[in-house]
C-alpha positions, 0 to 999 in steps of 0.5 A: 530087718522087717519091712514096715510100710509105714517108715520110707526105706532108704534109697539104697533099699529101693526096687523098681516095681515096673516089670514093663520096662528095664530098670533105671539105675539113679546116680545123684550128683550134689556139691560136686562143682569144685571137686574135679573127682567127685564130679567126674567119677558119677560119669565114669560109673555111669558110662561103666555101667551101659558100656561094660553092664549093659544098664540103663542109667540116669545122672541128675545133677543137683545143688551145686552140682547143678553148675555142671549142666551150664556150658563152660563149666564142665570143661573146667573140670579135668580131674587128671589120670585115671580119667582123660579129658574134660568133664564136658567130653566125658557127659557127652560120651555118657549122653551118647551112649544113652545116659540121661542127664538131668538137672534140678529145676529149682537148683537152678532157679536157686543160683538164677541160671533157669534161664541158662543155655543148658549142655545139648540133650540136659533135661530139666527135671522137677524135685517131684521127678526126682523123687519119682525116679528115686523111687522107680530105680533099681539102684540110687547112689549119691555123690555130696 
């Protein structure tokens, strides 16, 4: 298919432009607060992807997702084997391996924790950043 500059192309579609700085692969994390796989899986790929493909990677975590960010909540989120441990274990391991974590500023206005102690090194993020990232990364996938 053709190119139109006039139609947005899908996330899937969209590459970085900046040849300055190494890519940035976008994973977003929705509706995923009571559903123990999909909230872990997005960590598991991102931590797969610095340690075994050297990448550089981003989770942001919004809608419902957003919940995930507060301390107290991952640790609710153990989604068995294949995956050990709580989901709070696993986002710190992504942080210290380098991964970006951040969460949506007005889905935390939504459900009133803008005010909320955050997990350590969390990054509150606008929508505008949001769509900023979307469109710089090299890859955009999206867990709802």
């Amino acid at each position: 298919a053709k190119f139109e500059p006039s139609r947005p192309r899908p996330a899937s579609t969209i590459m970085a432009t900046t040849s300055e700085a190494k890519a940035i692969d976008l994973l977003i994390v929705q509706g995923v607060s009571n559903d123990t796989e999909r909230a872990t899986i997005p960590f598991s790929l991102a931590q797969n992807a610095v340690q075994k493909h050297k990448k550089v990677v981003e989770v942001v975590l919004m809608f419902d997702g957003s919940n995930l960010a507060i301390p107290g909540n991952a640790e609710k989120i153990v989604a068995g084997k294949p995956f050990e441990g709580d989901l709070l274990k696993r986002i710190q391991l992504c942080i210290d391996l380098g991964v970006k974590v951040s969460v949506c500023k007005p889905c935390l206005m939504k459900r009133k924790l803008l005010d909320a102690k955050l997990i350590d090194q969390v990054k509150i993020v606008t929508g505008n950043d949001v769509l900023s990232k979307t469109w710089a990364a090299s890859k955009v996938l999206t867990f709802t």
